[in-house]
N, C-alpha and C positions, 0 to 999 in steps of 0.2 A: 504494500500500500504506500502512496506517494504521497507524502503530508505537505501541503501547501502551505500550512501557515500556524498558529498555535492560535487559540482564542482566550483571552487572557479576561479572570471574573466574566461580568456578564456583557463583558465590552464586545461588540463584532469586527472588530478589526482586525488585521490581517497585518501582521510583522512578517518580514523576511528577510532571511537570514543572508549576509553574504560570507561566498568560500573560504576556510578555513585550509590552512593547509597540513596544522596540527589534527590529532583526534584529541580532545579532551572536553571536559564537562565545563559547561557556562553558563550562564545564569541571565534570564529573562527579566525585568523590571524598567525601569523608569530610563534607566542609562545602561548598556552595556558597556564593558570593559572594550577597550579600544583591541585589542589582540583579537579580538571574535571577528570586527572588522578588517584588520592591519592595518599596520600607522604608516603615514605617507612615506616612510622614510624606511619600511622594513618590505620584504619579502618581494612580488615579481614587481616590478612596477610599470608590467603592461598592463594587469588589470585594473580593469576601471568598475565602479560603480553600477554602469552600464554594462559591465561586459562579461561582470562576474556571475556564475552560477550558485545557485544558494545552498547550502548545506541542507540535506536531510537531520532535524532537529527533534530528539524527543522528550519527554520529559523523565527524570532521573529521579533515583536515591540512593547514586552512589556518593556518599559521605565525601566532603572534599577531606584534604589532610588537616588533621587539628579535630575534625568534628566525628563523631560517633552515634549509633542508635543504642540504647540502653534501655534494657527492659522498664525500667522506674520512668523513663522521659514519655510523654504525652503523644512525641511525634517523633518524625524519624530525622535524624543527624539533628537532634537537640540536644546533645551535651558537648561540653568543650571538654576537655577531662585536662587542661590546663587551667581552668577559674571556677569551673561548677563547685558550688560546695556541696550537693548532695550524689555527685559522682569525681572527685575528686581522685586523677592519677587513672584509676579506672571505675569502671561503671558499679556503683552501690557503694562506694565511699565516702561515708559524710562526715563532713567536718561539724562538728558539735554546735549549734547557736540558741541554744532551748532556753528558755526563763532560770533552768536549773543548775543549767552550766556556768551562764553568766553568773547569777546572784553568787556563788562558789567559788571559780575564777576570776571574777570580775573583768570580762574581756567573753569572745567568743573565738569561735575556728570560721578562717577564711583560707578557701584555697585559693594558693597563689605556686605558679609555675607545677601544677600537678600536684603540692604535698599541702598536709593542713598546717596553716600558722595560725598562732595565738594572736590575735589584736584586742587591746587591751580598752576598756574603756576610757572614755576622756578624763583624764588626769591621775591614769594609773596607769604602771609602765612594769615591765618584768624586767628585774634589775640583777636579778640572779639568776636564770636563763633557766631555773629548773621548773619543770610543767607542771608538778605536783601543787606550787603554790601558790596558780596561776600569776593574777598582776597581783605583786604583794606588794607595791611599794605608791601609796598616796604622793603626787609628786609636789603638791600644792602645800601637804602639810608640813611636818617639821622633823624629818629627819635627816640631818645635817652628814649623814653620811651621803641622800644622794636628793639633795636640795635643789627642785626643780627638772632636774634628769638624773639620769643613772649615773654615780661616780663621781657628782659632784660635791665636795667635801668640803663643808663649812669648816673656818678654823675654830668658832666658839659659836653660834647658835643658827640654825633655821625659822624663818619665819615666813608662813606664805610660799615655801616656795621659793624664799630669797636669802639668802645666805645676807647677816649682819640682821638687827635691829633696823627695822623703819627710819627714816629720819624723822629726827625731834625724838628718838626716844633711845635709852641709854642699860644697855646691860648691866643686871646687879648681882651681887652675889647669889641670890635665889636661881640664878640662868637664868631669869624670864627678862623681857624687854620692860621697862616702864618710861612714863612721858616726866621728867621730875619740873617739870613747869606747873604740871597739874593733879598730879596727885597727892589724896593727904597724907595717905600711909607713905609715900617718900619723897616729898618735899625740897625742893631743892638739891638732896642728896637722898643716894640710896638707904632707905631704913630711917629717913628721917620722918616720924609720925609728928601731924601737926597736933594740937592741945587742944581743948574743946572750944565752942566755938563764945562768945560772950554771950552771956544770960543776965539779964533779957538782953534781948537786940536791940541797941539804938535806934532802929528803923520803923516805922510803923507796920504792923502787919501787911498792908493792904500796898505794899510797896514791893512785897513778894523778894526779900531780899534773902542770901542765905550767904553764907560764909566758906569758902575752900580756899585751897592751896592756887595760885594765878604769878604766874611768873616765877615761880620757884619759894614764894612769898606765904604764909602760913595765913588763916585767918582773914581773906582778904573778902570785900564785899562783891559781891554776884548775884546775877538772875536766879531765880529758880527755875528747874527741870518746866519748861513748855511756855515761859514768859519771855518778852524779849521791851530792851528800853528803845525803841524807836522814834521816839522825840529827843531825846541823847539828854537826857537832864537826871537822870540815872541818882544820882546820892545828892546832888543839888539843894538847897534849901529852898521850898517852894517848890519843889519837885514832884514826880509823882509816881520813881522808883520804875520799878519794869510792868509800867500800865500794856502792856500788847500780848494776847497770847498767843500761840504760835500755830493756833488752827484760826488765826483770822483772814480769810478769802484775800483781803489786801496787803496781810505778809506772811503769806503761809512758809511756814517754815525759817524764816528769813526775812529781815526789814525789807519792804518795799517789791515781795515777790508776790503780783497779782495772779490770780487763777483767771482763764478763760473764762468766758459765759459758756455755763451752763455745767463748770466744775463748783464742786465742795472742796475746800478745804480739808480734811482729815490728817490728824497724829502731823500737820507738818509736810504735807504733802498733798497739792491736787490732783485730784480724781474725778473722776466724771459722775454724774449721776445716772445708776441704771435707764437705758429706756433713752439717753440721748447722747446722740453725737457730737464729741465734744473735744475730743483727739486725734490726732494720728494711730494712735495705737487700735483703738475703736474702728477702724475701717480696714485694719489690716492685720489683725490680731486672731488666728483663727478660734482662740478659746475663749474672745471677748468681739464678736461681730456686730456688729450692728448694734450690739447692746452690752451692756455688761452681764456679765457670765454666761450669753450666747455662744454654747461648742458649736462649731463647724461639724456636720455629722461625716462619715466617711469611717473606713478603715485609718486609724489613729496608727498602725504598727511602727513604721515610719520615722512619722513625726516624735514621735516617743521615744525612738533611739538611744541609748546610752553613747553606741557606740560609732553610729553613724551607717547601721545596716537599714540595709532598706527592702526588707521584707515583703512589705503591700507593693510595691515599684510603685507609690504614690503617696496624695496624701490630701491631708483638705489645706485649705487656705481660703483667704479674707482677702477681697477685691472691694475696695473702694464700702467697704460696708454690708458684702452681699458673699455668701459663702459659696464657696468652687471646691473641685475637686483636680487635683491637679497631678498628672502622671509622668512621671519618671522619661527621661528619652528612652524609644524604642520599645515601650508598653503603651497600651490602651486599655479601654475598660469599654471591652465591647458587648461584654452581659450587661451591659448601662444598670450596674448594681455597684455603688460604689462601698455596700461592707465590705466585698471583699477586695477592694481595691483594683489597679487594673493588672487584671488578671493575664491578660493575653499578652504574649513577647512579641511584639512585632517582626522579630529576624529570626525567628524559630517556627512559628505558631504556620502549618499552612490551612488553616481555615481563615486566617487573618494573616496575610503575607505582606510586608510593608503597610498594611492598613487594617480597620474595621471590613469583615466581610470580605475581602480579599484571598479569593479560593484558589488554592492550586489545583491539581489532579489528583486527588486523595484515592480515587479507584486504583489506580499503579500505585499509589503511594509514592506521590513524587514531592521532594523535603523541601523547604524554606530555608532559602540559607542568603543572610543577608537583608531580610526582605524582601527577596526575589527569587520565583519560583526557579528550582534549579532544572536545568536541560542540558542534555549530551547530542553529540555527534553521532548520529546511527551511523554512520557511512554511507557514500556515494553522495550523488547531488540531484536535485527537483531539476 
């Protein structure tokens, strides 16, 4: 039988192929590879366009190199057994990423080059290569043997993540960092405790004054915990102490920091009121949409990530105030079910080959690879 042409989804068009003068397998889609055709510059360069005979074409599933069919895969030549993690090296070899593994290791299995590697979750690192303990070393926290990465050795303390005390604050005999500008229990110097503070206060209650350590100074007069002097007249005579509290819309948090219309003030900070739009975060926040504590519904797997796997190959998100679902390159979600994310590979899948709905010849069983239905060389020529 003499195939004329290939009819690609439910398109009626007619591709044809020109002479090849290799036999090997090629691939049908959007653009062919320039070698199906030959390049101006390679092979007889009598023939022309016009003058060449087209290749008898059919459709295939023989695996190119790299790709294999495995019993566990959906479809045929959908495993890489270079990056698949659940056929990893060879077919039915899974690299470990289960809620159990993780919470235990603190990281999951990804293959990479054939074999499973450990990756660890964000801001935990395997510092001592041994798999039993998985990522044992917090890099953020304070151990000065490997402060902020592996083998980085503080000479006296960790913090953060950062080798040395903060600045403004000063290492004491205890090991711990303190600020001695401001604290009472060290004062100036380390272990210096300030004395109690004067009884009664000179200041009128309603002035909201309190007493601590301020420059290194013992005793010195201060705001109270959620007041602020914003008229600057503070101990003044005639004064009227730290009149401002610090959930006031006109200085929340801070003299002179106004909230938006249609924010509250709270603890010092503005917030939006449920139910309006009132931020930036608010129209693009998938766990605060349109509203506050509006979830974006969707497979969350994703976005939830410790580690940066991406599970669902999607996720939800916040556009302008209106919740989306938004997939991964080279996935779709062509069951239009976004629990369970999008489901379909687009460069494997040939019910969906480069697209939603996008059918190969599943009767042969001919593979998707690339997004483009795969075809061979029958031999001779149409």
């Amino acid at each position: 039988m003499r195939i004329a042409g290939l009819v690609l989804s439910a398109a009626t068009s007619v591709l044809v192929l020109a002479c090849v003068s290799s036999s090997h397998d090629v691939v049908i889609g959007q653009r062919l590879p320039e070698e199906v055709f030959g390049t101006p510059d390679g092979g007889d360069a009598s023939l022309s366009p016009d003058s060449a005979a087209s290749a008898r074409m059919c459709p295939s599933n023989e695996c190119p190199a790299g790709l294999v069919t495995c019993p566990n895969t959906p479809y045929p030549c959908g495993a890489d057994l270079m990056s698949d993690d659940e056929n990893c090296g060879a077919c039915g070899v899974r690299c470990p990423s289960d809620e159990t593994f993780s919470s235990r290791f603190k990281g999951v299995m990804r293959c990479v080059a054939g074999a499973c590697k450990l990756v660890c979750d964000n801001g935990r690192a395997d510092c001592n290569g041994l798999a039993e303990d998985g990522c044992e070393v917090a890099l953020a926290e304070d151990d000065k043997n490997n402060c902020g990465e592996c083998g980085n050795v503080c000479d006296d303390i960790c913090v953060n993540g950062q080798c040395g005390c903060p600045t403004g604050q000063t290492i004491c005999p205890d090991g711990k960092c303190h600020d001695l500008d401001q604290e009472d229990g060290n004062c100036g110097a380390c272990g210096n405790v300030c004395p109690a503070p004067p009884s009664p206060s000179p200041y009128p209650a309603s002035w909201r004054i309190q007493f601590s350590c301020i420059q290194g100074r013992c005793n010195m007069p201060k705001c109270q915990t959620r007041f602020m002097d914003c008229n600057h007249d503070f101990v003044n005579p005639g004064g009227d102490g730290c009149e401002t509290a610090n959930n006031d819309r006109n200085n929340c948090g801070s003299c002179g920091n106004v909230c938006n219309p249609g924010e509250d003030c709270i603890g010092g900070q503005c917030f939006c009121r449920c139910g309006a739009i009132c931020h930036t975060a608010i129209n693009t926040d998938p766990d605060n949409c349109g509203a506050c504590a509006h979830k974006c519904p969707g497979d969350r797997r994703s976005l939830d990530s410790k580690t940066g796997a991406d599970p669902a190959h999607g996720m939800p998100t916040c556009e302008q105030g209106a919740c989306a679902y938004t997939c991964t390159l080279n996935w779709g979600d062509c069951d239009s079910d976004i629990d369970n994310g999008c489901e379909a590979n687009l460069l494997r899948d040939p019910l969906n080959c480069g697209g939603c709905a996008v059918r190969c010849n599943t009767v042969v069983g001919q593979a998707c690879v690339d997004g483009q239905c795969l075809m061979k060389d029958c031999g001779g020529v149409q």
